[in-house]
N, C-alpha and C positions, 0 to 999 in steps of 0.2 A: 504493500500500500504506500501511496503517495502521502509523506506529513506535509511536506513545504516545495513552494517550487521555484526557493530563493536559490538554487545550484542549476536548476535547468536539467537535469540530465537528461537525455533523448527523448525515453519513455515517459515524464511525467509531461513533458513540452507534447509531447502528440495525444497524452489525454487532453491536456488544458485547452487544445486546438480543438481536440475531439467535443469538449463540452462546451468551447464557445460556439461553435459551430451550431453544435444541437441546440442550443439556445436562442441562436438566430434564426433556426429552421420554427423554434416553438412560436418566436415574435409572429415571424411573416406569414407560418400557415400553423399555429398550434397544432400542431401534432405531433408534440413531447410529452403528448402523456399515455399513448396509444402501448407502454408499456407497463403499466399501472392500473388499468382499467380504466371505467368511463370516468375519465376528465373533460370538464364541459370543453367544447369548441369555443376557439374566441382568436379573434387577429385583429391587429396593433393597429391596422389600417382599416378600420371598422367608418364606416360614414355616418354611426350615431357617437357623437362626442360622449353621450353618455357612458355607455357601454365602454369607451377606452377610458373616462373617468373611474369606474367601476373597477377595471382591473388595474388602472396605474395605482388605488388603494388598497388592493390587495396586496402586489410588490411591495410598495413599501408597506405593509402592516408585517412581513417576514419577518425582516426586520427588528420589531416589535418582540417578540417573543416566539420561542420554537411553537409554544401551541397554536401561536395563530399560523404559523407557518403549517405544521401538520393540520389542522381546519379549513386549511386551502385545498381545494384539489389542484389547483395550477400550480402549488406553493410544492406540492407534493410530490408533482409530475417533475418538477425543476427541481427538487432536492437528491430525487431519486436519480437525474440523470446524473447529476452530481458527483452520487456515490457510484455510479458505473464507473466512472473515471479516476475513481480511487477502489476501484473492485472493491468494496464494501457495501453493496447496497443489499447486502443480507439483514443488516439488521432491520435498515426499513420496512423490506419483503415481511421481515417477521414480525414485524410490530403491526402490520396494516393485516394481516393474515391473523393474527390473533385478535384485532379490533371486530373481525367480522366473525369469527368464529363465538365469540360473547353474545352473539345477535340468536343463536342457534337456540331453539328451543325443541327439538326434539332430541332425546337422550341415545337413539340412532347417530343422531347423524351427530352429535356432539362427540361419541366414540368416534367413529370412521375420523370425521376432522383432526379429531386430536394425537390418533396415532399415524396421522398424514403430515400434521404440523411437526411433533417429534421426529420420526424420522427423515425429514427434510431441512430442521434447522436447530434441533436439540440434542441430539445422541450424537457421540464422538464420531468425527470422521463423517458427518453427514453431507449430502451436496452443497448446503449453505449455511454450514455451523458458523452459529452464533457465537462470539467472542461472551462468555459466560463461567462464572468461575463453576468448582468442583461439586460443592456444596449447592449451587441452586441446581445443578445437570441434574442433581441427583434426585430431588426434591419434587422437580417437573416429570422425571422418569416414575418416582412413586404415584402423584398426582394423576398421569395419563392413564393409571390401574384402574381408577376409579375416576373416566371423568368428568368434569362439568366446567362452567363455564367460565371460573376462575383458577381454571389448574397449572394456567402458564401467566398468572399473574406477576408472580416473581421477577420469572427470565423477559419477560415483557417491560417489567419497570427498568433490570438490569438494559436490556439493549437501550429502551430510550435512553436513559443516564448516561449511556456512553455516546449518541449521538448525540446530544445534547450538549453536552461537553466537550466532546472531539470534534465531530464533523460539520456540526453547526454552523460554528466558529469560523471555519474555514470555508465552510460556502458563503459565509455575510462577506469575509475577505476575499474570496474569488473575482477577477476582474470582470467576468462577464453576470454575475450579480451586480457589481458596483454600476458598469454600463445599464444594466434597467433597471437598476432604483433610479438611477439618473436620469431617464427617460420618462419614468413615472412623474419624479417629481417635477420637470418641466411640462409633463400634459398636467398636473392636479394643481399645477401653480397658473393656467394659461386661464385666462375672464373665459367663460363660460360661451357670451356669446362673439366671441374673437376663436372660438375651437375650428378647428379643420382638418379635415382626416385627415391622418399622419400618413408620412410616406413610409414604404415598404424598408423596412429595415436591416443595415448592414453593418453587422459588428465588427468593429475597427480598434479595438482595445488593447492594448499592449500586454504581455502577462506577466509583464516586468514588474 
């Protein structure tokens, strides 16, 4: 995983490319969230001022606090690409993958989920193991015996805690974040009836 990409080294300069990129593809045609599930539709060139009002408050409400950033789905779709570029977006996958699994109300389908969610992002060695100490692995392994709808509460709080604190941080510092909070804030600061649809967006940001 990529911490910093104050050295440049090859690999993390062709994600940083990779996710400004992806982020310009999100402005002009949103559809960076087509990895995520349904993330509403919305482009930056929209001819109702409102609607770009709308989302330039969303951008900058990221910002604001990780919850409101995870209460976005655009906030969600751009965190997640985020974490592609730092091969981390396990923990996201598992926090959003246990939001919905909570929603479950039959005791069927609460087991099937749950030993789908384990074996995919809980148990050692899984496709998308979660960075998770010894103690909660273990914890969520006994909880899955018997489940319901609080049984990966723990490892759930664990992964947000660490996005939270790690990768958070470094997507509010990422330059292609900084370029569209910038963008936001010059559309939410523009008189109302002076708006005009913005033009199609091309990110030119340095990752310096």
């Amino acid at each position: 995983m990529c911490r910093t990409l104050a050295t440049f080294p090859t690999t993390c300069l062709e994600r940083a490319k990779e996710f400004k990129t992806r982020l310009g593809i999100f402005l002009h045609k949103s559809e960076l969230g087509s990895d995520t599930g349904s993330v509403g539709k919305f482009e930056w060139n929209s001819k109702q001022s409102k609607d770009s009002r709308n989302f330039s408050e969303d951008v900058l409400g990221w910002r604001e606090s990780f919850d409101l950033l995870l209460s976005s789905k655009n906030g969600v779709a751009a965190f997640h690409t985020f974490l592609k570029t730092e091969f981390s977006e396990e923990n996201l996958e598992f926090w959003l993958a246990c939001e919905e699994f909570k929603k479950l109300r039959s005791a069927t389908k609460l087991a099937s989920q749950a030993h789908r969610i384990f074996e995919e992002f809980i148990r050692s060695e899984a496709p998308k193991e979660v960075n998770i100490d010894h103690e909660t692995r273990e914890l969520t392994r006994v909880n899955v015996q018997a489940a319901t709808a609080t049984c990966f509460s723990a490892a759930q709080g664990k992964a947000r805690t660490l996005m939270e604190k790690d990768s958070y941080p470094r997507f509010l510092r990422s330059p292609a974040y900084r370029d569209l909070a910038a963008r936001a804030s010059a559309t939410s600061a523009s008189p109302p009836s002076s708006c005009s649809p913005a033009e199609p967006v091309h990110t030119s940001a340095s990752w310096q």
